[in-house]
Wavefront OBJ file of the C-alpha trace (Angstrom):
o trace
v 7.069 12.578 -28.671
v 7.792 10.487 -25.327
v 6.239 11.401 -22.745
v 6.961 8.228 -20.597
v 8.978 8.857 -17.230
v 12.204 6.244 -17.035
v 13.555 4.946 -14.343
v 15.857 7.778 -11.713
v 14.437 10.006 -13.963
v 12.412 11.418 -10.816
v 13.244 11.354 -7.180
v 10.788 10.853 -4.599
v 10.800 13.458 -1.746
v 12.340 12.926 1.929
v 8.161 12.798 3.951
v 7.876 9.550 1.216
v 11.182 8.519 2.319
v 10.490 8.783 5.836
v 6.972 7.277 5.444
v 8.257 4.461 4.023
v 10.593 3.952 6.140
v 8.286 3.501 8.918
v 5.908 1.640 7.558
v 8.466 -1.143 5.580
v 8.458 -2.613 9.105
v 4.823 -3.038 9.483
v 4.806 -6.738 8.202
v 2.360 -7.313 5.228
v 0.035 -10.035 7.224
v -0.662 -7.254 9.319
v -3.177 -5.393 6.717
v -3.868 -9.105 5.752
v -5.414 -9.285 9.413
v -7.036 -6.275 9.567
v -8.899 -6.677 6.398
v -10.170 -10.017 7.546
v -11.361 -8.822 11.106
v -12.914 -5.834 8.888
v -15.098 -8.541 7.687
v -15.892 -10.371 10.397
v -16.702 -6.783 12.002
v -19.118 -6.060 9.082
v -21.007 -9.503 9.444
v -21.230 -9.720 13.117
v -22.401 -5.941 13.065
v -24.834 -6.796 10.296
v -26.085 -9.599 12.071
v -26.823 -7.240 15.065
v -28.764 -5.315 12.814
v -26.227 -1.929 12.392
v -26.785 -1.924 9.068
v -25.228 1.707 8.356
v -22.282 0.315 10.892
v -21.525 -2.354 8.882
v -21.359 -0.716 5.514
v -18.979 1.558 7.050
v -16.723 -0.503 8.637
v -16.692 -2.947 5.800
v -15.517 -0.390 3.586
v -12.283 -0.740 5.355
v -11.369 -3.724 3.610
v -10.412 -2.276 0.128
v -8.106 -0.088 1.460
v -6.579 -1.802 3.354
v -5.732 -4.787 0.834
v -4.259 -2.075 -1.220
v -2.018 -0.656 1.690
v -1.234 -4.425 1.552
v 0.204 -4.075 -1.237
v 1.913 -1.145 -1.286
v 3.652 -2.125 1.852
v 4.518 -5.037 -0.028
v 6.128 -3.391 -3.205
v 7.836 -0.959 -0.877
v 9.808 -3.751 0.480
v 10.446 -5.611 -2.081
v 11.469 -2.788 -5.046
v 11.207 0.723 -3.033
v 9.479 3.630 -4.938
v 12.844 5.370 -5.826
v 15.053 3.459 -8.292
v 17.772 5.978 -9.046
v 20.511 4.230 -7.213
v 19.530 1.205 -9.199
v 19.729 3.123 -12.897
v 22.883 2.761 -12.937
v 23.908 0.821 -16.052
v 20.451 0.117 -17.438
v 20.290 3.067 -19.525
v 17.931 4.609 -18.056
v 14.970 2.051 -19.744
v 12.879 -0.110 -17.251
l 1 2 3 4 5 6 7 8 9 10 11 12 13 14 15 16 17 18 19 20 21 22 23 24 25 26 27 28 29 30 31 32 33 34 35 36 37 38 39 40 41 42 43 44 45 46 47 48 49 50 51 52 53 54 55 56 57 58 59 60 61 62 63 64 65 66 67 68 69 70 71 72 73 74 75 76 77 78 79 80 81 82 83 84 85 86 87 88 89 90 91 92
């Protein structure tokens, strides 16, 4: 049996339309910055001796790599292909 989902198979809802909407026009560098200055945070509050602060904020820079990227793959493919099935018989 196949279970796998093919593409316009599935549309994605109107609050992850909206939501990407907005943020498609956040450029990408802009997570790019913030993860950096997370780390320059962490180390300058590490070298001030907040250890527990700088674990914390340092933390942020996973997340927001990967919001990075998501941004990213928003703009460039979307997250809802079904206008795009058209013609490809429904295989990605």
């Amino acid at each position: 049996m196949d279970y796998r989902i093919h593409r316009g198979e599935i549309q994605e809802d109107q609050l992850t339309a909206m939501l990407e909407g907005y943020s498609a026009r956040w450029p990408t560098s802009l997570f790019l910055a913030a993860a950096f200055g997370s780390i320059v945070s962490s180390l300058v509050l590490k070298s001030q001796r907040k250890d527990n602060l700088a674990i914390f904020v340092g933390q942020w820079v996973a997340p927001l790599l990967i919001l990075g990227l998501y941004n990213k793959t928003v703009k460039q493919h979307g997250s809802d292909a079904s206008a795009e099935s058209t013609g490809s018989g429904g295989q990605v």
